[in-house]
C-alpha atoms as a printed R data frame, in Angstrom:
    type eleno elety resid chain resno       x       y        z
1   ATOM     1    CA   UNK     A     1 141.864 -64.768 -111.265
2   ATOM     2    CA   UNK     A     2 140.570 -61.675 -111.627
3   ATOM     3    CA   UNK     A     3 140.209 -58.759 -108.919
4   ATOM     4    CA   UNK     A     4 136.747 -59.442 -107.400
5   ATOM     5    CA   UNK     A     5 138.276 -63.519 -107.327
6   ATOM     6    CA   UNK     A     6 141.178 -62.585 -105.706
7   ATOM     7    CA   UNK     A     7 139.697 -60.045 -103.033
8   ATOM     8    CA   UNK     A     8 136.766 -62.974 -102.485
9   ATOM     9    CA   UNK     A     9 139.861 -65.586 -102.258
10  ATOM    10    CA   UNK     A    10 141.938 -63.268  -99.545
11  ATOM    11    CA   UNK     A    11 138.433 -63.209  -97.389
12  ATOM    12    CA   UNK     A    12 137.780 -66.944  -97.277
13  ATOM    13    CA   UNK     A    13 141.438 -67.686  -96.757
14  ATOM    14    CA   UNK     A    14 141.654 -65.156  -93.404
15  ATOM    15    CA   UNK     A    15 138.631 -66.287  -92.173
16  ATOM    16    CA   UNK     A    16 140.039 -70.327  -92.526
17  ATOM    17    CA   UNK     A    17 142.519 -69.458  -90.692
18  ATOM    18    CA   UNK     A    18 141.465 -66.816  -88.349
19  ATOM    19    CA   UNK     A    19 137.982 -67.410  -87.558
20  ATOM    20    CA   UNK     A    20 138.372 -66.272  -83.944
21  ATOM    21    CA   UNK     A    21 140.647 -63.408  -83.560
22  ATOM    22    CA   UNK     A    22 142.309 -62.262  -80.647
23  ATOM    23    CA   UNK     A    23 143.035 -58.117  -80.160
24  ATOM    24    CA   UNK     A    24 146.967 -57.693  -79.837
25  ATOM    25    CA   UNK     A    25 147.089 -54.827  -77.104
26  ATOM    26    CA   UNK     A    26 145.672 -55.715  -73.711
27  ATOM    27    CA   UNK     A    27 142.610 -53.670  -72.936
28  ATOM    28    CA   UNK     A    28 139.795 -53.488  -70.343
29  ATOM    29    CA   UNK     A    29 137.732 -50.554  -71.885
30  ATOM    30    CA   UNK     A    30 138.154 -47.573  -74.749
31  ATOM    31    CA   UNK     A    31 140.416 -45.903  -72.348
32  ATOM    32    CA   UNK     A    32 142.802 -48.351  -71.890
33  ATOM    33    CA   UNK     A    33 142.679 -48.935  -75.160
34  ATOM    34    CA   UNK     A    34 143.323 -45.721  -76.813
35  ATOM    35    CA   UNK     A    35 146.581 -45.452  -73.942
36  ATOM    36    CA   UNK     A    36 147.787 -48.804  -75.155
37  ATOM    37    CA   UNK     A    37 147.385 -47.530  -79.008
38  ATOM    38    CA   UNK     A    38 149.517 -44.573  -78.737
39  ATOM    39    CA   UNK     A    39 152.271 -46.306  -76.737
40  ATOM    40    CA   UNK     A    40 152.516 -48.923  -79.529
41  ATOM    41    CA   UNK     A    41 153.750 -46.676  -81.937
42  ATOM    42    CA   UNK     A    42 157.406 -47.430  -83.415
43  ATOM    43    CA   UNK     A    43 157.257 -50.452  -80.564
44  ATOM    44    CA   UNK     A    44 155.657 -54.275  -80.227
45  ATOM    45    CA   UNK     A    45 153.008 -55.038  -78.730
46  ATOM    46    CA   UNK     A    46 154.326 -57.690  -76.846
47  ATOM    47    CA   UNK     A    47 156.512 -54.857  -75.781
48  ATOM    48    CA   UNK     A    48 153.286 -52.761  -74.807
49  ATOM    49    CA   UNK     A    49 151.524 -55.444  -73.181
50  ATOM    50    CA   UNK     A    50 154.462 -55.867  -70.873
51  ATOM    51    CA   UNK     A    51 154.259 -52.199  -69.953
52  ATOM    52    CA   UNK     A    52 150.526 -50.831  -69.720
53  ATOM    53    CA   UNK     A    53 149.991 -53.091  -66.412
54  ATOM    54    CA   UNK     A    54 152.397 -50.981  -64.602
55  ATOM    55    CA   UNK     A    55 150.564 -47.466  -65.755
56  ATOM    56    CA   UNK     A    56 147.106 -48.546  -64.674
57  ATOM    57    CA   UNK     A    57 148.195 -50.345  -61.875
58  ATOM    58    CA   UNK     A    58 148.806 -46.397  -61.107
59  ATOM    59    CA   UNK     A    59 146.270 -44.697  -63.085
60  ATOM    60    CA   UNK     A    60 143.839 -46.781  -65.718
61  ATOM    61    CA   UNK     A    61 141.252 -43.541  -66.375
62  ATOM    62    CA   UNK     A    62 142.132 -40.015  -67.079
63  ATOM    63    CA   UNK     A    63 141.050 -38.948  -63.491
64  ATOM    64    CA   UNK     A    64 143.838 -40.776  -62.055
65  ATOM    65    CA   UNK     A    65 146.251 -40.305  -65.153
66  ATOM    66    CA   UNK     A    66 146.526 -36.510  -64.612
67  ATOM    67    CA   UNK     A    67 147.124 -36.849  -60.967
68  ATOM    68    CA   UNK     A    68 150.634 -38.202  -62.149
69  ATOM    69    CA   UNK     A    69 153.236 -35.606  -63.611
70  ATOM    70    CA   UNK     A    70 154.221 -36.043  -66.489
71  ATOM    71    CA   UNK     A    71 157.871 -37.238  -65.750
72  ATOM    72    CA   UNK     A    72 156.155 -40.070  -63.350
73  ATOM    73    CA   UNK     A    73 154.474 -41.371  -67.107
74  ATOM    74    CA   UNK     A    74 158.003 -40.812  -68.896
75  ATOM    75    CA   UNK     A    75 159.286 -43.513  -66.084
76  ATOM    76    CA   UNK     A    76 157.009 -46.046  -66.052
77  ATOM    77    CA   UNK     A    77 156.546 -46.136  -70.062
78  ATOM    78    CA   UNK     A    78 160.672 -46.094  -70.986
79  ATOM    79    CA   UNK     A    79 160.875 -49.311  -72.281
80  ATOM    80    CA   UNK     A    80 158.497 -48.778  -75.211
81  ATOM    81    CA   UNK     A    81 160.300 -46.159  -76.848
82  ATOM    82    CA   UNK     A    82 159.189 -42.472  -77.527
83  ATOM    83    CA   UNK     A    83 158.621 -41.741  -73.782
84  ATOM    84    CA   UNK     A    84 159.034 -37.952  -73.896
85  ATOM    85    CA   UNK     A    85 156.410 -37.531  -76.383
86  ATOM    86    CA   UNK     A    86 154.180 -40.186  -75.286
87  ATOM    87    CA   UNK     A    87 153.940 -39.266  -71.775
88  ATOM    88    CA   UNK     A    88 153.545 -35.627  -72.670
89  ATOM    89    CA   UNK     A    89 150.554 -37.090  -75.098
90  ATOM    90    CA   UNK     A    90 149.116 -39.543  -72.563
91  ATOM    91    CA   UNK     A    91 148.980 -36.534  -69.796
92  ATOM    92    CA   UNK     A    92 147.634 -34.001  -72.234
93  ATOM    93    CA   UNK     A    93 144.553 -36.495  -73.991
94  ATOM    94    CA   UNK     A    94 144.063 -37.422  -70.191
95  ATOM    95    CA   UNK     A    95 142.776 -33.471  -69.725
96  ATOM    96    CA   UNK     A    96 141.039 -33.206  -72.552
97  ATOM    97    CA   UNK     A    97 138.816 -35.808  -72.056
98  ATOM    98    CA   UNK     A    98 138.371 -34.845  -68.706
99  ATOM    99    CA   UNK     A    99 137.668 -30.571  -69.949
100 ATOM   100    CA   UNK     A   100 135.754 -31.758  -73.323
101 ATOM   101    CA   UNK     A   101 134.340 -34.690  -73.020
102 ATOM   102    CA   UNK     A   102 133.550 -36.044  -69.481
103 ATOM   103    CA   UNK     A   103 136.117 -38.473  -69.117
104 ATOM   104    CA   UNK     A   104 135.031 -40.253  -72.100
105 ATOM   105    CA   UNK     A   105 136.976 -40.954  -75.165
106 ATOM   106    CA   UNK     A   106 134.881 -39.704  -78.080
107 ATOM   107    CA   UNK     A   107 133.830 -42.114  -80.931
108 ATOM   108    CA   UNK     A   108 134.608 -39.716  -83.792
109 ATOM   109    CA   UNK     A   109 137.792 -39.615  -85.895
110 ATOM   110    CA   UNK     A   110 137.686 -35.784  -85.628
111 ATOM   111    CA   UNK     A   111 137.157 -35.169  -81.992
112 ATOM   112    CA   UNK     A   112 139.592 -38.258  -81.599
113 ATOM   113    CA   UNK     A   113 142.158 -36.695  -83.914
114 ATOM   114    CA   UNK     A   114 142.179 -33.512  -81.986
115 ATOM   115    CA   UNK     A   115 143.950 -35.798  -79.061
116 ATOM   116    CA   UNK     A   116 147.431 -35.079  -78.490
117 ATOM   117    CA   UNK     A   117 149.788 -38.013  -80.108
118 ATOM   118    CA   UNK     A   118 146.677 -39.661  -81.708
119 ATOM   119    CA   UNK     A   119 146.961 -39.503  -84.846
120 ATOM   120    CA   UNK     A   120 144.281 -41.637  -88.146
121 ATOM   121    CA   UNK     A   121 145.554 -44.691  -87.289
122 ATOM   122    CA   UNK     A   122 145.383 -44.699  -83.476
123 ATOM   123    CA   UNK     A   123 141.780 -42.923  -83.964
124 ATOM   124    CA   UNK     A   124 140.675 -45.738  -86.252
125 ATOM   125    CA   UNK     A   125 141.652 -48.855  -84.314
126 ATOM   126    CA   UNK     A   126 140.157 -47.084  -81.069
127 ATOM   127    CA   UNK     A   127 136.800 -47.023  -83.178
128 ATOM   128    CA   UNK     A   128 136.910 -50.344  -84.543
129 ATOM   129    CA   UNK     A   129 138.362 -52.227  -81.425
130 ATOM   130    CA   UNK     A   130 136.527 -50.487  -78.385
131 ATOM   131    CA   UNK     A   131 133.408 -49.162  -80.356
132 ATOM   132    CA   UNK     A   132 132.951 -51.650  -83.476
133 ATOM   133    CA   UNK     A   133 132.502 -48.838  -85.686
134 ATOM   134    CA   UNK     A   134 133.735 -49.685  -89.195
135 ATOM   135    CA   UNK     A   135 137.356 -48.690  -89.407
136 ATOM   136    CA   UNK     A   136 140.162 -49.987  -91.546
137 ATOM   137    CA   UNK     A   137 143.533 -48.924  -89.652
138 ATOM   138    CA   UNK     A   138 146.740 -49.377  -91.689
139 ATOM   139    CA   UNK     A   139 149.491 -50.626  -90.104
140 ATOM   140    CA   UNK     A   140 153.196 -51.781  -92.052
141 ATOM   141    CA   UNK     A   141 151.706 -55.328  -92.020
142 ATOM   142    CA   UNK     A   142 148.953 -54.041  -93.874
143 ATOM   143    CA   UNK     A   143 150.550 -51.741  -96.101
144 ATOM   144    CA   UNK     A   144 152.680 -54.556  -96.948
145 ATOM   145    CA   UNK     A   145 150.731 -56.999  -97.576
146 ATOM   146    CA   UNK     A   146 148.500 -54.797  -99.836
147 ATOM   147    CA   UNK     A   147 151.530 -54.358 -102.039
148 ATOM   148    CA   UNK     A   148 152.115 -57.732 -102.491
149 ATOM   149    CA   UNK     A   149 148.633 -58.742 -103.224
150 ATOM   150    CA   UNK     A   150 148.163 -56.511 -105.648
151 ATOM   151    CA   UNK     A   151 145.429 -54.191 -104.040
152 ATOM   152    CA   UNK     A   152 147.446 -51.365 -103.467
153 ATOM   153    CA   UNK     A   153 150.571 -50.096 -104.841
154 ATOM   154    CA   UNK     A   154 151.434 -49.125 -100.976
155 ATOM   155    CA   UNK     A   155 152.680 -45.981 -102.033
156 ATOM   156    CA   UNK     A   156 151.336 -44.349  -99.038
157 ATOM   157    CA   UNK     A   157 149.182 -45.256  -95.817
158 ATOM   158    CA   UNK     A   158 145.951 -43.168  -97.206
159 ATOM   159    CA   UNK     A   159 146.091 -44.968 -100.432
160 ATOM   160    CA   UNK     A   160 146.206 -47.924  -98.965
161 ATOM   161    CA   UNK     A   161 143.334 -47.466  -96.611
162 ATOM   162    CA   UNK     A   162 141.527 -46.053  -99.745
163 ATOM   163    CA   UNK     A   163 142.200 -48.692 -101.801
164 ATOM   164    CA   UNK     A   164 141.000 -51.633  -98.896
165 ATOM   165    CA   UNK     A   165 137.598 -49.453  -97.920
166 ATOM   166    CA   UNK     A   166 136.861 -49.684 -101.699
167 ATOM   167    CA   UNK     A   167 137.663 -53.323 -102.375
168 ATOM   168    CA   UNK     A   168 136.597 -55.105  -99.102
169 ATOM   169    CA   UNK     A   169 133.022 -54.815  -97.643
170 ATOM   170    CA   UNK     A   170 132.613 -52.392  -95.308
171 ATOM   171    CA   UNK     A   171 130.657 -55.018  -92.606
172 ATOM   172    CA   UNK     A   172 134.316 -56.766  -92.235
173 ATOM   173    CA   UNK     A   173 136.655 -54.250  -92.140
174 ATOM   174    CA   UNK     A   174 137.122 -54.559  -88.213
175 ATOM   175    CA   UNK     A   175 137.819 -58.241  -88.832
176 ATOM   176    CA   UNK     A   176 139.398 -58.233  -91.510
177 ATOM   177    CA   UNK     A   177 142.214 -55.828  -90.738
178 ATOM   178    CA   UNK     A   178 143.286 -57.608  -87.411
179 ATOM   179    CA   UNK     A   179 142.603 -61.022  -89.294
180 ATOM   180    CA   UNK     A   180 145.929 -59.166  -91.994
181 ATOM   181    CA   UNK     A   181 147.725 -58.173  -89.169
182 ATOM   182    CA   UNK     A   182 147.927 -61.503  -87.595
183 ATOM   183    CA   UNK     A   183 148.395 -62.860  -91.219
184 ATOM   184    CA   UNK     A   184 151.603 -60.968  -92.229
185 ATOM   185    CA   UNK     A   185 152.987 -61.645  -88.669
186 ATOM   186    CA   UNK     A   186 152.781 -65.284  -89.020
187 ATOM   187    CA   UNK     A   187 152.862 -66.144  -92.943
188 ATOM   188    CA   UNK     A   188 154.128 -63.273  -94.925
189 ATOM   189    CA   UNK     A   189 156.678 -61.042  -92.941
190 ATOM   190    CA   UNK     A   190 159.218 -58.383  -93.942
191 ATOM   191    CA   UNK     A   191 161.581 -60.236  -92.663
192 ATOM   192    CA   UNK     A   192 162.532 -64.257  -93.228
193 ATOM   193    CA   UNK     A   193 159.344 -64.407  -95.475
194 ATOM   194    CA   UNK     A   194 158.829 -67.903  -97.232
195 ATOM   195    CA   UNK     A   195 156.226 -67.729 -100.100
196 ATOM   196    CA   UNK     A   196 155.872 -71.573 -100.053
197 ATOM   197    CA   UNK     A   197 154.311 -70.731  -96.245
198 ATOM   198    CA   UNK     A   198 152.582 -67.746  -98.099
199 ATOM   199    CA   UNK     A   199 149.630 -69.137  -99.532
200 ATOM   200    CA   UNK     A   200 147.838 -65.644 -100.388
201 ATOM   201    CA   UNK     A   201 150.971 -64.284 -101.754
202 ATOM   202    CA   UNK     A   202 151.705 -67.411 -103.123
203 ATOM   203    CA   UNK     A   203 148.234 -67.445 -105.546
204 ATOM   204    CA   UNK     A   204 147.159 -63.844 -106.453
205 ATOM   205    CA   UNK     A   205 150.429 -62.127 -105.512
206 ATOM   206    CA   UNK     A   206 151.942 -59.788 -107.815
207 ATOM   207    CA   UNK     A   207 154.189 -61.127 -110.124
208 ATOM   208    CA   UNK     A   208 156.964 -58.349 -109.684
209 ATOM   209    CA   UNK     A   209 156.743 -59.105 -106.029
210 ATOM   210    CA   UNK     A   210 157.341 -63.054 -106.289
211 ATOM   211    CA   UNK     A   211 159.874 -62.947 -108.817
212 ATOM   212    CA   UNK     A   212 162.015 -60.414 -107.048
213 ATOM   213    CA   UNK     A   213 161.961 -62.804 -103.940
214 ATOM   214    CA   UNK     A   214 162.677 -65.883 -106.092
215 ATOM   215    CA   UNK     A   215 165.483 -63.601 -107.491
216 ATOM   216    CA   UNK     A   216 166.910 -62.863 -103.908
217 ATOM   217    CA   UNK     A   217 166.395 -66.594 -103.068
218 ATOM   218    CA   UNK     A   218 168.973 -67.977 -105.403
């Protein structure tokens, strides 16, 4: 296969498999959503999805978010690691909106970016998931699975977001990243991987790649 083959084969293979695909964090609106985002840094989002009911039970728009101090945020959002800064970034983004942007979260990557604790990634799945603006977020399933493929040589998150935006059409990207994410979760993870379950891998993955995990496998 060449490139174009493989890229066309990695497309009809996600959509087989994922042709309806659920959003991992829990959500009811942008808001919500960009909250749920930063907490699920360095943390699961079963993890996450456990924990945002309990902040907007309290406080599920910025109005009510800044009403709680900062060490009231720390408590509730422990268990998902990071608490110091996230609360401190939760609180802060929660008065910016407010000051800058009437209590809405903005649909730009800059005036996104300019949000305490959000950083490209959190900016980009906020615009794909809540607005459906054409995004392609990179997260280590991604990255990983870009290396393996082929399509990247996952040297760093940019290049690999570079490298997708230029081989993938831009009209799936919001698709098509979730429909990876879900893919290296269930068929080709860093951990326990089996290529024989690893179809993609398994037919346009780099050779250097599959022999070093037949290597490991003896």
């Amino acid at each position: 296969m060449n490139k174009q083959e493989k890229v066309e084969f990695t497309i009809k293979t996600l959509q087989e498999l994922y042709p309806e695909i659920p959003v991992p964090l829990d959500h009811k609106d942008p808001y919500t959503l960009l909250i749920a985002v930063l907490m699920s840094a360095q943390s699961t989002d079963v993890r996450v999805n456990q924990i945002t009911p309990l902040l907007f039970e309290r406080a599920d728009n910025p109005y009510d978010m800044i009403k709680l101090s900062i060490d009231e945020i720390r408590d509730i959002i422990r268990p998902v690691g990071l608490s110091p800064m996230k609360s401190k970034g939760i609180h802060g983004l929660s008065h910016i909106l407010i000051d800058k942007h009437n209590g809405e979260v903005p649909k730009t990557f800059e005036a996104l970016e300019e949000l305490p604790a959000v950083g490209h990634k959190t900016a980009g799945v906020v615009l794909s998931q809540a607005f459906g603006i054409p995004a392609f977020p990179v997260d280590t399933h991604i990255q990983r699975l870009m290396h393996r493929w082929g399509f990247s040589n996952g040297k760093s998150i940019a290049q690999t977001e570079k490298d997708a935006k230029r081989l993938f059409p831009k009209e799936i990207w919001n698709d098509l990243h979730l429909q990876i994410i879900w893919y290296g979760r269930e068929y080709s993870p860093a951990r326990g991987w089996d290529l024989d379950k690893d179809i993609i891998t398994k037919t346009i993955g780099r050779k250097t790649v599959i022999n070093e995990y037949l290597k490991n496998k003896k």
